[in-house]
matplotlib code that plots the C-alpha trace (Angstrom):
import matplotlib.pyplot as plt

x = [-29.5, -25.8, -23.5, -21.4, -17.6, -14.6, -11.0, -7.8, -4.7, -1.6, 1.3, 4.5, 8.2, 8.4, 5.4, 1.9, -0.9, -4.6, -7.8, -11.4, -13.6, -17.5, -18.2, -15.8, -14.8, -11.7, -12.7, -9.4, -6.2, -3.0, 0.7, 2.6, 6.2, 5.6, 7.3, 8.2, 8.3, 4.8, 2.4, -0.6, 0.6, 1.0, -2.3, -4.1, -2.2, -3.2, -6.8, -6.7, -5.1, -8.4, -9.9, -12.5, -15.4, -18.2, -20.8, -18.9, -21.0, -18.6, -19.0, -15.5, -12.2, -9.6, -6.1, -2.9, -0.3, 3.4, 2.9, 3.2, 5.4, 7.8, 7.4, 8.8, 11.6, 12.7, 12.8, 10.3, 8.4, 7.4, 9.6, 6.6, 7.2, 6.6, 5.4, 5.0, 3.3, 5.1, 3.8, 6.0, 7.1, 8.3, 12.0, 11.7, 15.4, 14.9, 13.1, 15.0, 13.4, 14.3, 12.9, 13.3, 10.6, 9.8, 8.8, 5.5, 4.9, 1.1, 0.2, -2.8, -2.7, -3.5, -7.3, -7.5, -7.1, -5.5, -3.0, -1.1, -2.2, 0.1, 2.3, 0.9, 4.1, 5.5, 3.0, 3.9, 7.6, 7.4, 5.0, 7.8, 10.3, 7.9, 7.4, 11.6, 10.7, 10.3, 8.1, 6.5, 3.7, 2.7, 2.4, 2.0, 0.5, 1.0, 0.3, 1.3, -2.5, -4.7, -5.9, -8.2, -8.2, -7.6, -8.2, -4.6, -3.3, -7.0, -6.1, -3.1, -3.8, -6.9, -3.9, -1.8, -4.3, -5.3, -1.4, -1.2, -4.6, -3.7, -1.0, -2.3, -1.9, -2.6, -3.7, -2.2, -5.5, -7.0, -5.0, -6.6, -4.3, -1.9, 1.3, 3.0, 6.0, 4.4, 1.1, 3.6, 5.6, 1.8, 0.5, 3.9, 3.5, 0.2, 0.4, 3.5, 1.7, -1.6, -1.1, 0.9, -1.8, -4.1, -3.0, -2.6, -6.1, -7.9, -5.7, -6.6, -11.1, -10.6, -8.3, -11.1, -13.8, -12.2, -12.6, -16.5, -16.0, -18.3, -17.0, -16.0, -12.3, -11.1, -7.9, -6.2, -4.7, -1.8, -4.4, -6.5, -9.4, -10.6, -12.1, -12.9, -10.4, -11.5, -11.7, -8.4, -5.7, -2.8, 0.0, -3.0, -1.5, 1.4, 2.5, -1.0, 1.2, 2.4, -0.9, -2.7, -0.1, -2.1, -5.1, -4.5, -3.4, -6.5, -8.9, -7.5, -7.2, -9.7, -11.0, -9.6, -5.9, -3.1, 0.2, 2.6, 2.6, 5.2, 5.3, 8.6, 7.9, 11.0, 11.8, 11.0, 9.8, 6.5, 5.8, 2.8, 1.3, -2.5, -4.3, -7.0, -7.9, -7.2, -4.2, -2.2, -2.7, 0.5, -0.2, 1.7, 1.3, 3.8, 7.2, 8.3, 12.0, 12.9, 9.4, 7.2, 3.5, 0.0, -0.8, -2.8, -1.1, -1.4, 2.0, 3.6, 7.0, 8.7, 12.3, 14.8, 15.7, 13.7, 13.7, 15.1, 18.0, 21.2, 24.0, 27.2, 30.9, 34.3, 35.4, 35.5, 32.3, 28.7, 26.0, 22.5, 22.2, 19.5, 18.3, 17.8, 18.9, 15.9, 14.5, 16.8, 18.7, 17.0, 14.3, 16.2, 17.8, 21.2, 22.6, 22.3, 19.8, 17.7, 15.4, 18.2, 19.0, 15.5, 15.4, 18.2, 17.2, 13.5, 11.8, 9.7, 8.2, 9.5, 12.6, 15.2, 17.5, 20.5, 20.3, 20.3, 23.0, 24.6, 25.3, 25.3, 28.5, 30.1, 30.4, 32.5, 36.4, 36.5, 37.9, 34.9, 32.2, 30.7, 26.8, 28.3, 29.5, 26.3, 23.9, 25.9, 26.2, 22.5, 21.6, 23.4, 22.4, 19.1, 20.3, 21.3, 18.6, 16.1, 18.1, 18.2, 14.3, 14.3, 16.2, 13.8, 10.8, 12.9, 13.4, 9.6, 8.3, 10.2, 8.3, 4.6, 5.0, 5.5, 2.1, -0.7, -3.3, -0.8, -0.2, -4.4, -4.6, -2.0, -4.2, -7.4, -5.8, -3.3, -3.5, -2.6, 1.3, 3.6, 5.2, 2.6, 2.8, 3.8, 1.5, 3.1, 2.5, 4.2, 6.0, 8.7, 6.8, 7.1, 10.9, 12.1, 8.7, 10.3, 13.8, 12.5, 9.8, 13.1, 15.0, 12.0, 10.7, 7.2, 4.4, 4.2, 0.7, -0.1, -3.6, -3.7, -3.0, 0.0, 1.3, -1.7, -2.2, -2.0, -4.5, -6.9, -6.2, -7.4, -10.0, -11.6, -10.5, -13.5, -13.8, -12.0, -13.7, -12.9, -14.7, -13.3, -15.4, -13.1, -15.8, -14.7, -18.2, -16.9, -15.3, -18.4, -16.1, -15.9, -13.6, -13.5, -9.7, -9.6, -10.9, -10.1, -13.8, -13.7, -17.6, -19.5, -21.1, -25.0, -25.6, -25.4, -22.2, -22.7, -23.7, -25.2, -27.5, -27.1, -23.3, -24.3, -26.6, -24.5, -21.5, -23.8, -25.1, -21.5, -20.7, -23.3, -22.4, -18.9, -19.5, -21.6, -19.2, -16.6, -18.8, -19.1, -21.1, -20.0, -20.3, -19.4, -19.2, -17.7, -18.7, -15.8, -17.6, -17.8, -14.7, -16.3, -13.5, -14.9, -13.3, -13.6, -13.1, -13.2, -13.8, -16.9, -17.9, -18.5, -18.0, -16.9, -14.2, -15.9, -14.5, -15.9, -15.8, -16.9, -14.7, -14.6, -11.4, -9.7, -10.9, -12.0, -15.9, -14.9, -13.1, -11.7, -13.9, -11.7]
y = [4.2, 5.0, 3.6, 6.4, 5.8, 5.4, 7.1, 5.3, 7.1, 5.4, 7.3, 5.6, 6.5, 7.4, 7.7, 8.2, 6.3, 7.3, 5.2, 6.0, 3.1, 2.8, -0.5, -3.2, -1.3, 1.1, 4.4, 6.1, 5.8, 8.2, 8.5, 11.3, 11.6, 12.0, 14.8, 13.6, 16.8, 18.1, 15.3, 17.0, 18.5, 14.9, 13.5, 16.7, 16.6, 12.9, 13.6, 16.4, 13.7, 12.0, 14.8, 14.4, 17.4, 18.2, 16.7, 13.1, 11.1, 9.9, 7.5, 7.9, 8.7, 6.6, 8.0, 5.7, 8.1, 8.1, 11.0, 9.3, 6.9, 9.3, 11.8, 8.7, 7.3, 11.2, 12.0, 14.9, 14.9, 17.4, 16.8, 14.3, 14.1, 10.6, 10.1, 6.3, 4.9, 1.0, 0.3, -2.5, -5.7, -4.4, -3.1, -0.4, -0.7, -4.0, -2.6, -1.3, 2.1, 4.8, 7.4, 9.2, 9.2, 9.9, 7.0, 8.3, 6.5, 5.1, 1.5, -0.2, -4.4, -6.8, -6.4, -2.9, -2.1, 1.1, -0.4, 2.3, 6.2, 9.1, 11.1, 14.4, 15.8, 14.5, 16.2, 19.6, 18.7, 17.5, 20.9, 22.7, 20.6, 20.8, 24.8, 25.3, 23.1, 25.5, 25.1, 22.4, 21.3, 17.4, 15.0, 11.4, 9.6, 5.9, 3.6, -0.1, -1.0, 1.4, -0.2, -2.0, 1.3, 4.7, 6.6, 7.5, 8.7, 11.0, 12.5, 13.4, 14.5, 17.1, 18.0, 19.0, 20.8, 23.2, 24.6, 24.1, 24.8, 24.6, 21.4, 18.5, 15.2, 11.2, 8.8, 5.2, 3.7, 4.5, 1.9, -0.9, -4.0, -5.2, -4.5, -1.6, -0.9, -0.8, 1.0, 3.5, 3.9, 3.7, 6.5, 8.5, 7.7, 8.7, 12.3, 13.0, 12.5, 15.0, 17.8, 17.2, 15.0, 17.0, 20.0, 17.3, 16.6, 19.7, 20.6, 18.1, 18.6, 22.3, 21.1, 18.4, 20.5, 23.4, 21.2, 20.9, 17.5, 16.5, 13.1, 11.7, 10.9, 7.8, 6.4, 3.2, 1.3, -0.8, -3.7, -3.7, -1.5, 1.7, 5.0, 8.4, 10.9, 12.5, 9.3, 7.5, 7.6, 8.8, 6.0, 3.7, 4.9, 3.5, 0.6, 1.3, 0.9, -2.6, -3.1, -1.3, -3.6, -7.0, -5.4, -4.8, -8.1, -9.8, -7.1, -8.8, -12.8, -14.7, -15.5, -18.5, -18.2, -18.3, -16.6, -14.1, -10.9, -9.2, -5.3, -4.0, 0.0, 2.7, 3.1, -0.1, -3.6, -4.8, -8.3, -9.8, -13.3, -14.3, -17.5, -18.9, -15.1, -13.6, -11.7, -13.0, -10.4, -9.9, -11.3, -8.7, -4.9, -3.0, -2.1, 1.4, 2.1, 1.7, 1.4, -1.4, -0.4, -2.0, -1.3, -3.7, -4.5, -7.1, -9.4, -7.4, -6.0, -3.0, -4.6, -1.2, -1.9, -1.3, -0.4, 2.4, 1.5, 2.9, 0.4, 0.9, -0.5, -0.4, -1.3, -5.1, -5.7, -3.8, -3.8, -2.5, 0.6, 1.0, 4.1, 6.0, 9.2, 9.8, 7.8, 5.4, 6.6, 5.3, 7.8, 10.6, 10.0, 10.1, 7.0, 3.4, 1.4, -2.4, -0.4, 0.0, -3.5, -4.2, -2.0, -3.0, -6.5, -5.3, -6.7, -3.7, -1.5, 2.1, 3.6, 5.1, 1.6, 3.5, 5.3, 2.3, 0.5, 3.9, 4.0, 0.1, 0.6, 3.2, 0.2, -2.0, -1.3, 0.5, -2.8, -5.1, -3.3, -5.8, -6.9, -10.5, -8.6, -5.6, -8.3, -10.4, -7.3, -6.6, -10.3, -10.0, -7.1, -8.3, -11.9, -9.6, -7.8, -11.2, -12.4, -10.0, -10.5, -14.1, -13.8, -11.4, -14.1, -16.6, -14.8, -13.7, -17.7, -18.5, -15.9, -16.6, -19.8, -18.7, -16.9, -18.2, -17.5, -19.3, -22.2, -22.2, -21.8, -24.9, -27.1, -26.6, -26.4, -29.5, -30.3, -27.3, -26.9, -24.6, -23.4, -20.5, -18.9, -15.0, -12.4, -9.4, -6.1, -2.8, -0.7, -3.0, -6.1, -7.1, -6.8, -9.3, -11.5, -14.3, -14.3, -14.5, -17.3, -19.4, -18.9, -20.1, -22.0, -21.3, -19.4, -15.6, -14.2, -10.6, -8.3, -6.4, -3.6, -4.3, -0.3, 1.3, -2.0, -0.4, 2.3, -0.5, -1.7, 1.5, 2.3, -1.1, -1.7, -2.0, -1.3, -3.0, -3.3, -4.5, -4.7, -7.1, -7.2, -7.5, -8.1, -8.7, -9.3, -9.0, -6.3, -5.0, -3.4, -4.0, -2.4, -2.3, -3.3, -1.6, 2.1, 2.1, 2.4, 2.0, 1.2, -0.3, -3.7, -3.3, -7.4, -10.0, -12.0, -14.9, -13.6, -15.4, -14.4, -10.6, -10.3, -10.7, -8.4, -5.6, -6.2, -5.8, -2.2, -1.5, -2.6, -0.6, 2.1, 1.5, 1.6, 4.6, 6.8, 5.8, 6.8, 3.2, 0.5, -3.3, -6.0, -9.3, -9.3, -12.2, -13.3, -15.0, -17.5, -16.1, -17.2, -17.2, -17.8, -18.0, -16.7, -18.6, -17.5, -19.4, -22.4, -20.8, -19.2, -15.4, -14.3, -14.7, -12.8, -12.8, -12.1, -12.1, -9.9, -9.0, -8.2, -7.4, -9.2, -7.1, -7.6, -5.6, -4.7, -7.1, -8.2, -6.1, -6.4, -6.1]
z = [-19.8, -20.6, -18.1, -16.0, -16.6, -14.3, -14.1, -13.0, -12.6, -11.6, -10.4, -10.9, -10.9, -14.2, -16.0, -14.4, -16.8, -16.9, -18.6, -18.9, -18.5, -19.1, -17.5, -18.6, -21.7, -22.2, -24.0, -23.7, -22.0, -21.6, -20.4, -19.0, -17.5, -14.0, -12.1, -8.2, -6.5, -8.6, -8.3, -8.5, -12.0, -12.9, -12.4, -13.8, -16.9, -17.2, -16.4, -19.7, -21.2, -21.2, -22.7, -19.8, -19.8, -17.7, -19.8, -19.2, -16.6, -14.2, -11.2, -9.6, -10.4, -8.3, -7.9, -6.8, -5.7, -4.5, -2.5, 1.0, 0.2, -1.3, 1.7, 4.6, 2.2, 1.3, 4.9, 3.9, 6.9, 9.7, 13.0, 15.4, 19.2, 20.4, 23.6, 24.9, 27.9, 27.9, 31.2, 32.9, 31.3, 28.1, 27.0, 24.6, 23.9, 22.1, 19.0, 16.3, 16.8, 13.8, 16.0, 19.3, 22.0, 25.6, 28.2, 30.5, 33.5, 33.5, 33.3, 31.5, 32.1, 28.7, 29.9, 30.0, 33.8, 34.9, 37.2, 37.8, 37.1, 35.3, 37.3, 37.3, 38.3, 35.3, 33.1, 34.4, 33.8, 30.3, 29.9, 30.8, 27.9, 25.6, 25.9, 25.4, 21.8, 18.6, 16.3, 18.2, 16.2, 16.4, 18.8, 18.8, 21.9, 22.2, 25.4, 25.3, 25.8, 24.6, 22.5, 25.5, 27.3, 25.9, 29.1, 29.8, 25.9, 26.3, 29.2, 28.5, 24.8, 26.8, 29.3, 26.1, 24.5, 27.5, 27.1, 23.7, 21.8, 17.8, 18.6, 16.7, 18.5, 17.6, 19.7, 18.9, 19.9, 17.2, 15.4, 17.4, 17.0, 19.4, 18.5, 20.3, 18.2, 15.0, 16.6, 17.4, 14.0, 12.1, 14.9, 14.4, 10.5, 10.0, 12.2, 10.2, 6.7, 7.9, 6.6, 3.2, 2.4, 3.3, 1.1, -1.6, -1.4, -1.0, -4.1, -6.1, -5.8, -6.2, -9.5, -10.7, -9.9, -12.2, -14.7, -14.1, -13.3, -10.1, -9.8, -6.1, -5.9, -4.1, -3.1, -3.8, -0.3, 0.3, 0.6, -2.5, -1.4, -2.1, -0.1, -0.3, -0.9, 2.3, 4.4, 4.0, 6.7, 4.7, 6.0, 4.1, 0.6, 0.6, -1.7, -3.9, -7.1, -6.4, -5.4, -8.9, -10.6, -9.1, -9.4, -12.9, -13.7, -11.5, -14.1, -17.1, -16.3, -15.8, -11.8, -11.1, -12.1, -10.2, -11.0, -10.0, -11.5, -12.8, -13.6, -15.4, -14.8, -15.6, -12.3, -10.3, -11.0, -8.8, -7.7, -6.4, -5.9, -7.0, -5.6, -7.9, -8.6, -5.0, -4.1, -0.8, 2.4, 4.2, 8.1, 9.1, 8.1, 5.5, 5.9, 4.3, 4.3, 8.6, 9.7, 10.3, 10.2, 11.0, 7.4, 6.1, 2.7, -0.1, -0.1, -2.9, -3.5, -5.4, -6.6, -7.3, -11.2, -14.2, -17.6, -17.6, -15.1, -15.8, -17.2, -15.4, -16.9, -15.5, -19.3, -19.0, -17.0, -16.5, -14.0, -13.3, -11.2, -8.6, -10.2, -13.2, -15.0, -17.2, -20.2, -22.4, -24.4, -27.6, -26.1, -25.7, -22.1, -21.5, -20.5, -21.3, -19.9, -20.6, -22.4, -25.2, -25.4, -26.1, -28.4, -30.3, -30.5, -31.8, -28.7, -28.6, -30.8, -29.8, -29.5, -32.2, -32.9, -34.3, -30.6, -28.9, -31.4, -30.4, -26.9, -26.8, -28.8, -26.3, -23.5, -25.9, -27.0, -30.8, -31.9, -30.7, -32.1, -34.8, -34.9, -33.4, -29.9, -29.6, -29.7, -27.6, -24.9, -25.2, -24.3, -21.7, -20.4, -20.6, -18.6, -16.1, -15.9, -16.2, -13.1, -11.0, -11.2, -11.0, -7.6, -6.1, -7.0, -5.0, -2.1, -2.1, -2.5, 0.5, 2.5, 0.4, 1.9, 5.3, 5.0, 6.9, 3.4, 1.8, 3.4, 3.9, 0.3, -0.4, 1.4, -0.3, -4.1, -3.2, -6.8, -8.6, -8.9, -7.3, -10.6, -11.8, -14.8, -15.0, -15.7, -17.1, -17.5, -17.7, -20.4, -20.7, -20.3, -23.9, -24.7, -22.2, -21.7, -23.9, -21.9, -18.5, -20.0, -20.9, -18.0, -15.2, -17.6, -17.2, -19.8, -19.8, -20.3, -20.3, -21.2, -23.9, -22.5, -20.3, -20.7, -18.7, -16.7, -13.5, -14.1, -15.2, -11.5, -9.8, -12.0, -11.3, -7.7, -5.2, -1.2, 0.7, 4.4, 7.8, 11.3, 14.0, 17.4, 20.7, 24.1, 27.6, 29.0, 32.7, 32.4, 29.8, 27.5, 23.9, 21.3, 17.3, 15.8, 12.9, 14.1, 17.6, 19.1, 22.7, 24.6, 27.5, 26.8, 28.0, 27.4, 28.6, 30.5, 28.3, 24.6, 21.5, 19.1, 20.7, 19.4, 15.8, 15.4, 17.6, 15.3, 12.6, 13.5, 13.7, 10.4, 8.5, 10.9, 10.0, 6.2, 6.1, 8.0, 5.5, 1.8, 0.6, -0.2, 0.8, -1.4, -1.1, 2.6, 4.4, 8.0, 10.4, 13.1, 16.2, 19.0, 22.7, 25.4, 29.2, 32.0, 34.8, 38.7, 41.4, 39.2, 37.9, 34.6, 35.3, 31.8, 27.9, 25.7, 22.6, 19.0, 15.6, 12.6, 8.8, 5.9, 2.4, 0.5, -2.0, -5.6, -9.0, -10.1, -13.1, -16.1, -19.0, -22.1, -25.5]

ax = plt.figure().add_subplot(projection="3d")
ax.plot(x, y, z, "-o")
ax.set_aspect("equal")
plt.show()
């Protein structure tokens, strides 16, 4: 029986790169310039690429895109009005907020209790605002404890809607963790990025489809995992390239290696951290541009210099830009850039040399242009470019090692040293591999395909899957953390066996609502807290979950 294959399409900054597996194997892989404001284009010209038809048997094709995380740091999102219900005992003022909002009187306590009820005279007068508003057409709905009790945000999202009946609002409890500023930002976030990924979405089936291919799209996530096209919360796409950069790396070494990866792209250069063949989880969610989310996300980072960076001289000295004009110039672009410098000291294998000896030239006085000074400049260059890299690795291991899987992981592997090696990958991976082995002094290993490495990433990503349990058994109320599902507890006051299998329901429920099928799913104990009264035991706060880590389907064959 002939295995069905897999797509992976990465979208990066500069180019977007495509490969068509069939089980470990790579039957194909392609590379297209990536246009920023037409990112569907992109990732259909890199599926023809392929030369994928309708007779192909395909089991998914899994897409990392930019789209999100271009629309927040581009400012290109739809104006979101942010109404907050803080309750008492919290300053709002204190949080670096990069949005405005409205404060709503209504109070929900850390259990869930309504201690204090909307004012429904302040309803009718923020109706009243809100009517004078043009082109009012989101709202975002966030109470400090919701998350236990999201009676107050769904009355006044049914309130809203009576006056209002097309307005499309968010609730903040469906993001069910704890933190009120980022619930708020994530909620805002996520309302903000609807309907452009929507459109994007709908787009890109109808596209697929034309091209009598049935196979289900998925999505890569900020922390590893995978879902449906039609399932993912948008804000959940951002950082999937750093994270198809680990992936891709983890698809191509073997399981137990630890290292930090490395991706030198056109655009950007990714980091990432691997322990013993597992990538580090940030504890906290991701941060995009001003706004700190509840994003789960792996602990990776996007550094603002690659290949392709544009080399800037006052006449006596040069630095590295944080962006770029267009390819290098020894590939037609217009301005100087690493990628020249590699290419002049026959690091890699593409690019016109005489270009690059060219416009290396042009930074240097008539009189100092010999072979001695160009390959003097372009190792410098190259220095500079080497340690600006070297610095961001610094300044991540101080805050790896602040990270509670981290410092777990230390523990357990007391052994193994703290120096990895690099794993590389990335278009210009090979031209400066050797310096940046030299100046940390460690071995630099890379796959051998380290130009399409992060489309190997999404094609062989798996779900990723989370379900935490929160129970109050006085109060009979239970909640789910990572989709906001609110109930009534029918058990008992004192729960054992019970709880498991509840949880358990929840999690197949869980799964099936989302299109996927778990493997390798990991149980956390159970945590039972009693609440005692009166110097009795009336009840338990219970918590437990299930999980699937982020990881790939397997190993590249060559």
């Amino acid at each position: 029986m002939k295995v069905a294959g897999r797509v992976g399409i990465d979208v990066g900054g500069t180019f977007t790169d495509a490969v068509l597996m069939q089980g470990n194997r790579i039957l194909d892989k392609a590379k297209v310039p990536t246009k920023p404001n037409h990112l569907l284009e992109t990732i259909i010209q890199a599926i023809d690429a392929l030369k994928i038809t309708g007779k192909q048997a395909l089991e998914q094709i899994t897409v990392s895109t930019t789209l999100v995380t271009n629309a927040i740091l581009q400012g290109n999102l739809p104006p979101v009005e942010l109404l907050l219900l803080p309750g008492s005992g919290v300053k709002l003022e204190s949080f670096p907020w990069p949005i405005s909002y409205q404060i709503l009187y209504g109070t929900i306590d850390y259990r869930g209790r309504e201690i204090n009820p909307p004012d429904q005279l302040e309803w009718q007068r923020l109706l009243q605002k809100l009517h004078q508003q043009k082109n009012l057409s989101h709202v975002a709905i966030v109470g400090k404890f919701s998350h236990r009790n999201k009676s107050h945000e769904e009355q006044l999202a049914h309130y809203l809607r009576r006056a209002f009946p097309t307005l499309k609002i968010a609730l903040g409890h469906q993001w069910g963790q704890s933190n009120f500023y980022r619930r708020s930002l994530t909620t805002y976030l996520n309302l903000a990025s609807n309907d452009l990924f929507g459109q994007f979405a709908s787009d890109l089936e109808q596209a697929v489809a034309a091209r009598g291919c049935s196979a289900p799209i998925f999505v890569l996530k900020a922390d590893g995992g995978v879902l449906p096209l039609s399932k993912i919360r948008p804000v959940e796409s951002i950082y999937s390239g750093p994270t198809a950069s680990v992936l891709g790396a983890m698809a191509q070494s073997s399981p137990s290696q630890s290292f930090v990866m490395i991706d030198i792209g056109g655009t950007t250069t990714d980091l990432g951290l691997v322990l013993s063949g597992e990538p580090l989880i940030s504890s906290s969610g991701a941060k995009i541009g001003p706004y700190s989310t509840l994003v789960r996300s792996l602990a990776v980072r996007s550094v603002p210099v690659g290949g392709d960076s544009v080399i800037l001289t006052d006449g006596s000295n040069f630095s590295l830009a944080n962006y770029r004009l267009g390819p290098a110039y020894c590939l037609g672009g217009p301005a100087p850039t690493p990628t020249d410098a590699m290419c002049y000291l026959k690091l890699i294998q593409y690019g016109d040399s005489k270009r690059a000896e060219q416009v290396l030239a042009s930074l240097l006085q008539p009189e100092t242009r010999t072979p001695e000074k160009l390959r003097a400049l372009a190792s410098s260059i190259l220095d500079v470019f080497v340690e600006r890299i070297v610095r961001e690795i610094n300044a991540l291991q101080q805050e790896w090692q602040n990270e509670p899987a981290y410092k777990v992981w230390g523990v357990l592997h007391p052994h193994e040293s703290l120096n990895f090696h690099l794993w590389m990958s990335g278009g210009g991976a090979q031209g400066i591999a050797s310096v940046l082995a030299q100046r940390l002094h460690t071995s630099v290993r890379m796959g051998k395909y380290p130009e399409v490495s992060n489309a190997i990433g999404a094609a062989m990503a798996r779900p990723t899957f989370s379900c935490t349990l929160h129970l109050d058994t006085v109060l009979r109320q239970y909640r789910i953390e990572e989709t906001g599902e609110q109930g009534q507890w029918q058990g008992s006051k004192r729960p054992h066996k019970a709880i498991n299998g509840f949880l358990e329901e929840i999690v197949q429920r869980e799964a099936q609502e989302k299109g996927i099928v778990l493997m390798d799913l990991h149980k956390d104990p159970f945590d039972f807290f009693p609440i005692v009264q009166g110097f009795q035991t009336v009840g338990q706060i219970v918590r437990g979950a299930f999980h699937v880590p982020p990881g790939v389907i397997g190993r590249v064959e060559e």
